[in-house]
C-alpha positions as a printed NumPy array, in Angstrom:
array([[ 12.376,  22.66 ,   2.371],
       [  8.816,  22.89 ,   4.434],
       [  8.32 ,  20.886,   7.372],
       [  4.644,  19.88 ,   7.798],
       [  3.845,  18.925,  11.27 ],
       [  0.381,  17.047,  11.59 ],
       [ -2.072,  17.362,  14.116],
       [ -2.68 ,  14.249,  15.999],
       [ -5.385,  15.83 ,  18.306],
       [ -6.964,  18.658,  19.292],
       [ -8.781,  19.657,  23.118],
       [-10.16 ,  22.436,  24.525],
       [ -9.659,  23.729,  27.831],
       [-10.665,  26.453,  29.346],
       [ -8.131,  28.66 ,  31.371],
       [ -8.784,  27.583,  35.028],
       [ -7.759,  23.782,  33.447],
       [ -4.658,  24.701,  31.658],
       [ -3.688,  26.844,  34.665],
       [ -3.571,  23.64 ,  36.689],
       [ -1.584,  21.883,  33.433],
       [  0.743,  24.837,  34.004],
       [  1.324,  24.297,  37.605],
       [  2.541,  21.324,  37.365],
       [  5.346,  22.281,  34.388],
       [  6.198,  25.112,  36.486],
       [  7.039,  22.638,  39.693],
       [  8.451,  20.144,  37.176],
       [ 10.934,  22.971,  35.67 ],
       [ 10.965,  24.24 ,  39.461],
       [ 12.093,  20.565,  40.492],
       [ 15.475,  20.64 ,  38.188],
       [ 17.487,  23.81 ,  39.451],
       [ 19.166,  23.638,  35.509],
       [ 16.209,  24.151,  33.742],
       [ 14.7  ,  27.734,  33.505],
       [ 11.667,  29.015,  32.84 ],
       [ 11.125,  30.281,  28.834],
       [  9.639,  33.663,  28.13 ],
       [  6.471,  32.473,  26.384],
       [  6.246,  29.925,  29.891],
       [  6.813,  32.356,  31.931],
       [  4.304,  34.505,  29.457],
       [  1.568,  32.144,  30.009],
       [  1.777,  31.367,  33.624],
       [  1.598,  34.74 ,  34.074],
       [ -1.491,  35.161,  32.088],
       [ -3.705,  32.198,  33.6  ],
       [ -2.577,  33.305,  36.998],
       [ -4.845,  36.639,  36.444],
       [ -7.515,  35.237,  34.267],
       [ -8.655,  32.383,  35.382],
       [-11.435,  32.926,  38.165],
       [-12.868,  29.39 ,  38.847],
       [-11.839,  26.282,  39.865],
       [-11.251,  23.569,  36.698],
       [-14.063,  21.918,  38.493],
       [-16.588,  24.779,  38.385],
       [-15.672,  25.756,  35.084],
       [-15.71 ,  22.393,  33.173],
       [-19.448,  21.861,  35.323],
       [-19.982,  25.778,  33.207],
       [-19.2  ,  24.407,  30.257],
       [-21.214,  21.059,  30.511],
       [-24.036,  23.372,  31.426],
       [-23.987,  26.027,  28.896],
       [-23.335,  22.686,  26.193],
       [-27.141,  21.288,  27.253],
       [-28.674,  24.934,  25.211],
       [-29.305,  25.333,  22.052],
       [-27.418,  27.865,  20.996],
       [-24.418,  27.388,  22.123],
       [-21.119,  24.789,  20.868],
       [-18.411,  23.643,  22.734],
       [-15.895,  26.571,  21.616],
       [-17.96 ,  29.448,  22.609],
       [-18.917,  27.459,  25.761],
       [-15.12 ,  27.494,  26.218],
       [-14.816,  31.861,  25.51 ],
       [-17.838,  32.191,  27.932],
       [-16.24 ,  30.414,  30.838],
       [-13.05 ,  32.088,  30.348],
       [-14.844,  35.676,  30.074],
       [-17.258,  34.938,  32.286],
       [-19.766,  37.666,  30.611],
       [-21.969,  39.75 ,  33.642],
       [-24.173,  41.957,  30.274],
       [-25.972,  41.477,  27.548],
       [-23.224,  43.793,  25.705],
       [-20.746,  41.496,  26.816],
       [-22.186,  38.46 ,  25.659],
       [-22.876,  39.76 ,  22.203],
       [-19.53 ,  40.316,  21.753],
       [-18.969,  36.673,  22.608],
       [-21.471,  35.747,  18.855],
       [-19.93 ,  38.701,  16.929],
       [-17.96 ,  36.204,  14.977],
       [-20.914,  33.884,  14.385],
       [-22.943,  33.709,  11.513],
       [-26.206,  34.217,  13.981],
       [-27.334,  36.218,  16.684],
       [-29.505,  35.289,  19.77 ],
       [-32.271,  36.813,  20.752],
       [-32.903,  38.736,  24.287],
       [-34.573,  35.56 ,  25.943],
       [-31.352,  33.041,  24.843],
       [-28.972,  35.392,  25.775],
       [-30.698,  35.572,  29.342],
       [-30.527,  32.043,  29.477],
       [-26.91 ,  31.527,  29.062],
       [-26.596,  34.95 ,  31.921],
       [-27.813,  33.181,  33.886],
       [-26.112,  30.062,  34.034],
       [-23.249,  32.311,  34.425],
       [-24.91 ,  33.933,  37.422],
       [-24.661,  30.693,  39.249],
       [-20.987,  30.563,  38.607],
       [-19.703,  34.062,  39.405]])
C-alpha cells in the first residue's frame, strides 16, 4: 500500500526567512518544557544559524532586485541570496545546472547587485 501525499503549495524562501520561521518553532518547542527538540530541528536550526548572513528584509529586497534582470528566475534569485557569490567563478557555479550561460557583462550585473548587499 503507497501513500501519495499531494502538494497543496509550494514557496520559496531564502535562508535568512526560514531562519526567522525557525525561531519561532524553536521558542514554541522552548515554551512547552515536554516537548524536545528533533534531530533534523535541531539539524536545521543549526544550519540557518551559520548561513544565513542578512536580514529577511535585505535578502527578500536581493531577491526582488536580482528578479527585475533578465537572466535571472526566482529560484536562482533564491541560491544567489543564500550564497551570496563575491566572483565570477562563484557565480558560474550558481548557472552550471542551467541550460545557458551568461556572458561577462550579465554576470557583472547581478555582482553587483550583490555588492550592495554584502
Amino acid at each position: 500500500m503507497t501513500i501519495f501525499k499531494e502538494k497543496v503549495d509550494e514557496e520559496y524562501l531564502t535562508v535568512s526567512e526560514v531562519k526567522t520561521l525557525l525561531e519561532d518553532v524553536e521558542a514554541d518547542r522552548a515554551a512547552d518544557e515536554e516537548r524536545e527538540l528533533r534531530y533534523e530541528l535541531a539539524r536545521a536550526i543549526e544550519h540557518v544559524n551559520r548561513f544565513a548572513h542578512l536580514d529577511p528584509e535585505e535578502s527578500r529586497d536581493l531577491v526582488e532586485e536580482l528578479l527585475e534582470l533578465e537572466k535571472v528566475d526566482a529560484t536562482t534569485a533564491i541560491k544567489i541570496a543564500d550564497l551570496l557569490p563575491q566572483s565570477r567563478d562563484e557565480l558560474r557555479a550558481v548557472y552550471a545546472q542551467e541550460r545557458y550561460a551568461l556572458s561577462g557583462d550579465e554576470l557583472d550585473d547581478v555582482l553587483n547587485v550583490v555588492a550592495k548587499y554584502v
